[in-house]
DRENLOMAR-304166 format. One line per 8 residues: their letters; for each residue x, y negated, z negated of C-alpha. Coordinates in steps of 0.5 Angstrom, whole numbers, plus 500, padded with zeros to 3 digits. Last residue first. Layout:
! DRENLOMAR-304166
a = X/Y/Z | ...
END
This chain:
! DRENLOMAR-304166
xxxxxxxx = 452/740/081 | 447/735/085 | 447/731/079 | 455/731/080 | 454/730/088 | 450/724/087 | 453/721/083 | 459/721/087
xxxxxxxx = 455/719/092 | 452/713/089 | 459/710/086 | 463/712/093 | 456/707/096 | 457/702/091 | 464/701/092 | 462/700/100
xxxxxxxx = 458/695/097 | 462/691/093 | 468/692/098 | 464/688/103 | 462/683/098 | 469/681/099 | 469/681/106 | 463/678/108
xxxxxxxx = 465/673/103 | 472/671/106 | 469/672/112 | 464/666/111 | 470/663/108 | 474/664/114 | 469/661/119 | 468/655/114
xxxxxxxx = 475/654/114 | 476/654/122 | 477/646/122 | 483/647/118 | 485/640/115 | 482/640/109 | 483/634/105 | 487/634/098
xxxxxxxx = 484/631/091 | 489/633/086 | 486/632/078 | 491/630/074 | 489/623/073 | 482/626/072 | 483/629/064 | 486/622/062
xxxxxxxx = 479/619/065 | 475/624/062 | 474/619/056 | 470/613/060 | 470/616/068 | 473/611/071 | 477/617/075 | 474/617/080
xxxxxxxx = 473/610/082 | 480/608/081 | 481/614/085 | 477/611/091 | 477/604/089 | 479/603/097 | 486/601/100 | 488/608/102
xxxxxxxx = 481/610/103 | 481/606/108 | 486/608/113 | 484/616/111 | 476/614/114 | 476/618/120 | 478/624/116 | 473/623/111
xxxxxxxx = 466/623/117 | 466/631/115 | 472/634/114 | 472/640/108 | 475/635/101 | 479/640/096 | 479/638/089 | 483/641/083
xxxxxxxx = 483/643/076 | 474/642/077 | 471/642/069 | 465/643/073 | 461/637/071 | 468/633/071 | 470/634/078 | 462/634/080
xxxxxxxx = 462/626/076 | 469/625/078 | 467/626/085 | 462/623/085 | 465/616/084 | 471/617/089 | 466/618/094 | 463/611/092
xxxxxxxx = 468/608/092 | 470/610/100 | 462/609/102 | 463/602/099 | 470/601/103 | 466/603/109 | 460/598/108 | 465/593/106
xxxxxxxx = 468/593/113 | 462/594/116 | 459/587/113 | 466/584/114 | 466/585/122 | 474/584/123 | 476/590/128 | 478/596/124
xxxxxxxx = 470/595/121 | 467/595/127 | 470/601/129 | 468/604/123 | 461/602/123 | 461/604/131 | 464/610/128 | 458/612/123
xxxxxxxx = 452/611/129 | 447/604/129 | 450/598/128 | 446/592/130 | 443/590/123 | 441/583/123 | 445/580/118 | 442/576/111
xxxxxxxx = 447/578/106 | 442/583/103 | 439/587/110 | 445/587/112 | 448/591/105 | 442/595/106 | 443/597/114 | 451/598/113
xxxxxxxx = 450/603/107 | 444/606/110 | 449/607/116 | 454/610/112 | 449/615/108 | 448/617/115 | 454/621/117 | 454/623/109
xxxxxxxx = 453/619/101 | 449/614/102 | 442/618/103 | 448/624/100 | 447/621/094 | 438/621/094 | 434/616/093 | 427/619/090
xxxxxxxx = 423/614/091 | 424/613/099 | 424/607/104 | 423/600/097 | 428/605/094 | 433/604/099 | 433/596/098 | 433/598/090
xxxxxxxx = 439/602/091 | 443/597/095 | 441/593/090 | 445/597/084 | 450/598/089 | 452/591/090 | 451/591/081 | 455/596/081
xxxxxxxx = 456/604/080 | 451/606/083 | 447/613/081 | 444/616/087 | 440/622/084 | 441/629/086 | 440/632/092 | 446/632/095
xxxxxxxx = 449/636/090 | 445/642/091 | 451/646/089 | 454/653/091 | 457/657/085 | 463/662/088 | 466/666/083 | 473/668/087
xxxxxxxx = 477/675/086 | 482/677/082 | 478/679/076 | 475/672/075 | 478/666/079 | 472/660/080 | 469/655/086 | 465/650/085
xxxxxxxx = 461/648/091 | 459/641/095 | 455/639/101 | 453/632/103 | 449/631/108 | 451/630/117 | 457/630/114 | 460/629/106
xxxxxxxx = 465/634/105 | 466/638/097 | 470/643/095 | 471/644/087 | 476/648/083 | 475/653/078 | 481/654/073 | 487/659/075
xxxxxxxx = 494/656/070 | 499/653/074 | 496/647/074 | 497/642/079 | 499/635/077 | 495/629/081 | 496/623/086 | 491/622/091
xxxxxxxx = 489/623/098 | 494/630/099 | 493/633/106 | 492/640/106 | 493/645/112 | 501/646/111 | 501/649/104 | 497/655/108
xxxxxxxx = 490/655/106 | 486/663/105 | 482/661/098 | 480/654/101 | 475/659/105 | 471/661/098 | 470/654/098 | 468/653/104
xxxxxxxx = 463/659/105 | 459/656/099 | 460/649/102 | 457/652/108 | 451/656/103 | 451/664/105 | 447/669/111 | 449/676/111
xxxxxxxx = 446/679/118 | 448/687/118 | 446/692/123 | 444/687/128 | 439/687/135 | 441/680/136 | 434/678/137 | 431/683/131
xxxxxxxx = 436/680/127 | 435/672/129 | 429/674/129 | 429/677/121 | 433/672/118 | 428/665/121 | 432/659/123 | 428/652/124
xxxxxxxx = 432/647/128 | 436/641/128 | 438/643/121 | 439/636/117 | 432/639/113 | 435/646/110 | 431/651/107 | 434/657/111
xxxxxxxx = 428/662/112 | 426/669/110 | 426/669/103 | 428/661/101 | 436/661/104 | 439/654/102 | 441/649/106 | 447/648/111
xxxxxxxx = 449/655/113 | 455/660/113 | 454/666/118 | 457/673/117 | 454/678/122 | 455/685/123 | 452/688/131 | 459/686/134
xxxxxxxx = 457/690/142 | 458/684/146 | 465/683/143 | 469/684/150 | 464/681/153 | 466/674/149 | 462/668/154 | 456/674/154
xxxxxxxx = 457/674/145 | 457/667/143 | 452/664/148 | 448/669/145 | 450/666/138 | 449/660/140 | 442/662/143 | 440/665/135
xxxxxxxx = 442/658/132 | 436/655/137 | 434/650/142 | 442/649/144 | 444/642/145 | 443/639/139 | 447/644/136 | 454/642/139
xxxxxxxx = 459/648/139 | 465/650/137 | 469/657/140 | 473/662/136 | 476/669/138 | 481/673/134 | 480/670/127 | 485/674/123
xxxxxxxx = 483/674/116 | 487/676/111 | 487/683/107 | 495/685/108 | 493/689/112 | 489/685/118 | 482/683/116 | 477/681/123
xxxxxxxx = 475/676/127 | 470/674/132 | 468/666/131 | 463/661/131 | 463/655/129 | 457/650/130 | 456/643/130 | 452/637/128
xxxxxxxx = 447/639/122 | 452/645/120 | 453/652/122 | 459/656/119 | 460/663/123 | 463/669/122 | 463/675/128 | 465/681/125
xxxxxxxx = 471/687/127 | 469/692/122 | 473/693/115 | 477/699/112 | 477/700/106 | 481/696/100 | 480/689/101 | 485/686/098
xx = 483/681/094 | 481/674/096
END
């Protein structure tokens, strides 16, 4: 991120996903990285709305009960006065929760988006390396993507000393198998839905659609209902949740080739999720055999490092990251306006 050049408020910022949300009060210290001066998780189910969060926010926090400017990184999209997001426990309109909160500013930008710009601000220490890869030296866009309550992904791109940022869609497009199991896993969930979508396999419960189909095929009854009882179920010896797992493994090795290769990604970050409950299984997957299995691009995707995040604040960082960088664009308007301005003037 580029150094903010004005003087910047104190603002919450704020990643709110299907499951949980993140919200914390920060501020850009003098070398223009974010400092995060107070920071709470919350669960979603247990709030009737985003808006009480935030109030829960704010009366545990008295001391930034005044913050009127907010910056919150979302699952789904903003459609005029709305979040379009169907993994949302709750529906979330702009200008309530403006008009509720009595804020000057509300900005309100992708997860993945957030993420991406986040990626920007992580220490050496705050990634895992999952595969092998070479670092290039030479800026090139970079891809983040995090299977959880869906699937989540962006392209991230240095232009001028600041980051580009192209959200995605990404676990909305088509499912495409990559084996004959996986080919009847696809006509088991098609028989459920005609549009089978990646994050239908690939997310929380794109692992237990993954348990259910293979069940269904091998002839079991299905009895596990939540990712970490597949998982735990896996670690134990369950031979369908096993392979459910390192299905899901493969998988996400899989679309990760095709987004790197679309986005002629240099390195990929993984933001949380389910991942960090699957490291073991992963180390013995198809994972990179399946990412990089991608015909002719497989020489380019050999070098292409994919590494685990492991900061849970990164998405309110990101947020931050944004606020801030747009932060500039504006306050570098407004000079522009009034100078303007001032010369028609004389």
């Amino acid at each position: 991120m580029a150094q903010t050049a004005f003087s910047a408020p104190v603002f919450i910022a704020a990643d709110v996903g299907g499951t949980n949300a993140r919200i914390g009060v920060v501020r850009v210290d003098g070398d223009g990285s974010v400092a995060v001066l107070a920071y709470r998780k919350y669960s979603c189910g247990d709030y009737p709305s985003l808006t009480a969060i935030l109030r829960d926010f704010l009366a545990t926090h008295a001391a930034y009960a005044g913050i009127d400017r907010m910056a919150i990184a979302s699952a789904g999209v903003v459609l005029d006065d709305e979040v379009i997001n169907s993994n949302l426990p709750w529906h979330i309109s702009l200008s309530e929760m403006r008009r509720e909160l009595q804020l000057r500013e509300l900005h309100v930008i992708n997860d993945f988006a957030a993420a991406a710009h986040g990626v920007q601000s992580l220490a050496p220490g705050e990634s895992r390396l999952l595969t092998p890869g070479i670092p290039t030296a030479e800026p090139g866009p970079v891809l983040v993507i995090g299977p959880g309550t869906g699937l989540g992904a962006a392209i991230c791109i240095p232009h001028r000393g600041e980051t580009v940022v192209l959200p995605t869609e990404a676990g909305m497009t088509a499912f495409a198998p990559g084996s004959d199991t996986e080919i009847d896993i696809l006509r088991w969930l098609r028989r459920r839905s005609a549009h089978v979508s990646t994050e239908q396999l690939l997310s929380g419960p794109g692992l237990v659609n993954l348990h259910d189909a293979l069940c269904a095929i091998r002839g079991s009854a299905s009895m596990l209902r939540a990712p970490a009882a597949i998982t735990d179920a896996a670690r134990h010896g369950d031979a369908i949740a096993r392979e459910a797992v390192l299905t899901f493994c493969g998988l996400l090795g899989s679309v990760i080739g095709d987004l790197a290769v679309t986005g002629s990604a240099r390195e990929v970050f993984i933001a949380g999720g389910i991942v960090p409950q699957l490291l073991d299984f992963i180390a013995t997957s198809d994972f990179h055999s399946r990412m990089v299995d991608k015909g002719a691009m497989r020489a380019v995707l050999e070098r292409v490092p994919v590494r685990l995040i492991e900061n849970e604040k990164l998405g309110v960082i990101g947020a931050a990251n944004w606020f801030l960088q747009h932060l500039d664009h504006r306050q570098e308007a407004g000079l522009s306006n009034a100078a303007h301005d001032h010369s028609s003037a004389a």
